[in-house]
N, C-alpha and C positions, 0 to 999 in steps of 0.2 A: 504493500500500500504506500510505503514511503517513498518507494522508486516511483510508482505514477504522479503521486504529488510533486514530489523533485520535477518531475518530467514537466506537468502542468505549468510549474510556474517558469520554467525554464522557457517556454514554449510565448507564454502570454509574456516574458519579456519580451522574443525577438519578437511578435508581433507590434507591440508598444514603441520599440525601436525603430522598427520597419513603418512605423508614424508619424518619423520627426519629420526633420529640414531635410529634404534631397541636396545630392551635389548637382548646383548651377553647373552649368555648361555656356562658356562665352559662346556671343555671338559678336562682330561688330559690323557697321558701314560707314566707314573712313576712308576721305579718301586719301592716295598717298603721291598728291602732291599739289601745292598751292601756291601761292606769290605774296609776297610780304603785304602785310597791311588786311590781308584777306579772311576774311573768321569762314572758322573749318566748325562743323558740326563733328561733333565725338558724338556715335549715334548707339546704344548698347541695346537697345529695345527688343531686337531679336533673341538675347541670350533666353536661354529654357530655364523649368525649375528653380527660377529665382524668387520662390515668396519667401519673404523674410528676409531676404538678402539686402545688402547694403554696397553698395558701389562706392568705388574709389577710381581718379582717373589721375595718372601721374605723370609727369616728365620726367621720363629716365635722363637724356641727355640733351643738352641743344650748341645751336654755334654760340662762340663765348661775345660775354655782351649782351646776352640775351634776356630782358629783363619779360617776358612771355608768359603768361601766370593762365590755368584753365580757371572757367566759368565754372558756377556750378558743378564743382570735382565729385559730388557725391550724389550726381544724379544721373539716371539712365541716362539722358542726353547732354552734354556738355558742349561745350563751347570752346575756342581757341583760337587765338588772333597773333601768329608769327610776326617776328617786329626782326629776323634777321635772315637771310639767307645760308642755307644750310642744312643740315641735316634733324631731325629731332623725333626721339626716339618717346615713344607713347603707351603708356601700360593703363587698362583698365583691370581692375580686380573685383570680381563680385563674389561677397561669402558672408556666411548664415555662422551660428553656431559651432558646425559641425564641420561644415567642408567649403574649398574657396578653388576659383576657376579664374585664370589672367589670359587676356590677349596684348600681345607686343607689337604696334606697331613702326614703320620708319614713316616719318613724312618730309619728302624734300619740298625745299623752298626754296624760287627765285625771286630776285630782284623783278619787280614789277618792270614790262617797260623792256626789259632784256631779251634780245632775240636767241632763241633755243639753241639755236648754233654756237652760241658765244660759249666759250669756256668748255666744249665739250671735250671729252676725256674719250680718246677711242686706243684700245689695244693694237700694234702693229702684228702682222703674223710672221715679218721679219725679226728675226735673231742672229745675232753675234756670240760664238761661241769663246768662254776663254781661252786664252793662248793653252798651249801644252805646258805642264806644270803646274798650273795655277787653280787652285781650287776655293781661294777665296777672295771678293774682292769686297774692300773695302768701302770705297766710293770712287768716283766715276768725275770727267767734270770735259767739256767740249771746247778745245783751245780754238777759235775763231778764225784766228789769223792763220795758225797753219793745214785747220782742218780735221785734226786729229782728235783722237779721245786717248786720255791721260789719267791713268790707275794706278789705284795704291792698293798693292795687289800681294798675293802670298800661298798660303799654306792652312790648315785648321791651326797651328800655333802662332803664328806673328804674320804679317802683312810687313815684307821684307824689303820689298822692290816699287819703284815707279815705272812703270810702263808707258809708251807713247805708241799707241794703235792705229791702223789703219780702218777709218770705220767703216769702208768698202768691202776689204777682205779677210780682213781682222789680223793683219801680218803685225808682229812686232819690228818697230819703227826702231827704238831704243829703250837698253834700260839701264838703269842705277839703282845701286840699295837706297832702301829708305837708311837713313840712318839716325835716325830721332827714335829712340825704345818707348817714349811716352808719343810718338803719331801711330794710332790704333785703332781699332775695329770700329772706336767711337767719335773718328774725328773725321773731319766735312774739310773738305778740298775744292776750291775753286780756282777757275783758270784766268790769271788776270797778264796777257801778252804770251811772254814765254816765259813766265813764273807761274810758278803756284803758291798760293797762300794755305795753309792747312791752319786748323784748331788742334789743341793738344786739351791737357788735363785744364791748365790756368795760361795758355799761352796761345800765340798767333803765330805762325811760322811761313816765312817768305824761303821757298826752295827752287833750286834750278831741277827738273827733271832729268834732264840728259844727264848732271851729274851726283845728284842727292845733296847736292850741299846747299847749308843754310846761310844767307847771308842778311837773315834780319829776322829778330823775335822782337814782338811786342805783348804787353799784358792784356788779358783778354779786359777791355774798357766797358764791358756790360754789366759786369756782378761781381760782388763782393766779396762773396762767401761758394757762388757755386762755378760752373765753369760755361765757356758759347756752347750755343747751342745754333746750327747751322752756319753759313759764310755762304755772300755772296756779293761781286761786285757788280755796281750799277755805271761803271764805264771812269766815276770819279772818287766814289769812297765804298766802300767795304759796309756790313750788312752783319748784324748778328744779333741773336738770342742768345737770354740767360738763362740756365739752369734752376736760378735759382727765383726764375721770376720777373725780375726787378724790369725788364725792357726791352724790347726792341730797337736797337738802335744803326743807325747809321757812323762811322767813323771814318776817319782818314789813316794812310798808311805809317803812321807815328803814334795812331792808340787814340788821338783826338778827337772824342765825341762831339757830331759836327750836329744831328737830329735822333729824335726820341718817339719810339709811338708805344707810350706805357699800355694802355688799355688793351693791346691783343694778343699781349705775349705771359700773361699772367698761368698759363697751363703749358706752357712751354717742358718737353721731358726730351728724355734722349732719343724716341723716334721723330725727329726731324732734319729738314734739309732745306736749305733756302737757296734757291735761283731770280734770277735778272731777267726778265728781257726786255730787249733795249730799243725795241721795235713800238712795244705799246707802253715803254718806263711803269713795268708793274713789278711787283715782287710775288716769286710764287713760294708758296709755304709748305710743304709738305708735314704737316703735320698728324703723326698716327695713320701715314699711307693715304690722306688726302692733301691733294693740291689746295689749295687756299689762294685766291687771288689779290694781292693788297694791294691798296693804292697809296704811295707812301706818301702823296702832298697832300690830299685830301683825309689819311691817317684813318682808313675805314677798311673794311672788310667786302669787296666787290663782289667774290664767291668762294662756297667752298661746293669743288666737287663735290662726287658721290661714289666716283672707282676709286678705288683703292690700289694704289701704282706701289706702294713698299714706300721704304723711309730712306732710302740714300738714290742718288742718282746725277746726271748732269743735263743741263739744258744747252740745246743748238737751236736760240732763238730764230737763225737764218733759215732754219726749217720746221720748226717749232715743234722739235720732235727732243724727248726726255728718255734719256738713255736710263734704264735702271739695273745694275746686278740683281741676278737671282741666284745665289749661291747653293740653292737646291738642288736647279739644272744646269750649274755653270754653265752661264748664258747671261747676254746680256739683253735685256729686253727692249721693247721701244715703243713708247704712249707718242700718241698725236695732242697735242692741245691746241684746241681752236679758240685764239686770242684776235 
């Protein structure tokens, strides 16, 4: 008798159970993508099984500077008015008691006004393979004047050698050791004549390629306490982030901070890489494997893609093509950007 009792009540809980809150099931209709200024409905009315459920709608991430707040966050349908061009990442969470259901979505944003062509990011199906030996490169940077593509290149242990490439056939042109132990996997190289300026840990390094030697250090003029983060020249001064924050700035070849663009470099990390082009005087950012287009007189944020090209690479604004390492297929790849 006491086992049927046991049974009974055993039985009349799962049913009592089998009575609560169900697990919601998101639904949503977002769209996924808009133009600044433009309010987006966050629309969740479709999700199932939601009695008793409580909505929440969140900004995972957005472009920086983005002061973009959702409308009624806690209701089936929400509201959202992008105030920047970029990327921004959107979670709705709906849950009871008992169980909770999210959808994540991306929504890009253009500059109103901007034709769709502009700024586009297309993969090339051309590749350049690394020379023989060389299985890791560094970064990458497009010498103008002579044509070539110029690497700081090596091995899985040290990136030993500078390289001067043919970017036609990929023949090795010339090369020299690196000979700086602190220019490493984490330092940005740009092509300024027939030098190269590299970043080190706290330092600026002016190197001859053809034969590795250094004939000018200056202290990195952006941060205090952390180290550049990208280099790039705009034809008259030099180009760089701070690790640690503090700015973006512009310098001359002696360390002289000559301009300042504090507000966009505030998330500045080590996946970054900064290029010139000198064709439309914009600054491209690659930040976290997106292009960023800045305008450094106007001190604003033009665009940020949406492909994701990697975090090192060189720009040939005379064809507007972005050489990037991929050290996975030792290859060197090759984005179009339409500026």
């Amino acid at each position: 008798m006491q086992f049927f009792k046991t049974l009974l009540i055993g039985l009349l809980f799962l049913i009592l159970a089998s009575c609560g809150d169900p697990k919601p099931v998101v639904h949503t209709s977002i769209p996924t993508t808009a133009t600044v200024g433009e309010q987006v409905k966050l629309d969740a009315r479709d999700t199932e099984l939601d009695r008793t459920s409580n909505y929440k709608w969140t900004i995972d991430s957005a472009p920086f500077g983005s002061e973009a707040t959702i409308e009624n966050s806690s209701s089936k349908v929400a509201t959202f008015t992008p105030d920047k061009p970029g990327r921004y990442v959107i979670t709705v969470t709906v849950s009871n008691d008992r169980w909770s259901d999210s959808e994540t979505i991306t929504l890009t944003v253009t500059q109103a006004g901007v034709d769709s062509e502009k700024y586009r990011v297309t993969k090339l199906a051309t590749t350049l393979a690394f020379p023989d030996g060389i299985t890791t490169v560094g970064d990458v940077c497009f010498n103008e004047a002579e044509q070539t593509l110029i690497m700081l290149a090596g091995d899985d242990t040290a990136l030993s050698e500078w390289l001067e490439i043919d970017p036609g056939t990929g023949d090795v042109l010339s090369r020299a050791p690196n000979n700086q132990t602190d220019i490493n996997s984490g330092s940005e190289i740009v092509c300024v004549g027939s030098a190269i300026w590299t970043t080190s840990d706290h330092y600026i390094y002016k190197i001859d390629p053809a034969t590795g030697l250094t004939s000018k250090r200056i202290n990195c003029p952006t941060t205090d306490t952390g180290i550049c983060e990208g280099l790039a020249w705009d034809g008259i001064n030099l180009w760089s982030g701070a690790s640690d924050g503090t700015a973006l700035s512009s310098f001359d070849t002696s360390g002289n901070i000559v301009d300042t663009i504090p507000d966009l470099w505030q998330t500045v990390n080590s996946t970054l890489d900064l290029d010139w082009d000198s064709t439309s005087d914009v600054l491209i950012a690659i930040k976290n494997g997106y292009p960023n287009i800045v305008d450094t007189v106007d001190k604003s944020l033009l665009h940020e893609a949406t492909t994701d090209i990697g975090n090192r690479g060189g720009w040939s604004g005379n064809s507007n093509i972005f050489w990037v390492p991929n050290n996975a297929t030792q290859q060197l790849e090759m984005y179009y950007i339409q500026l």
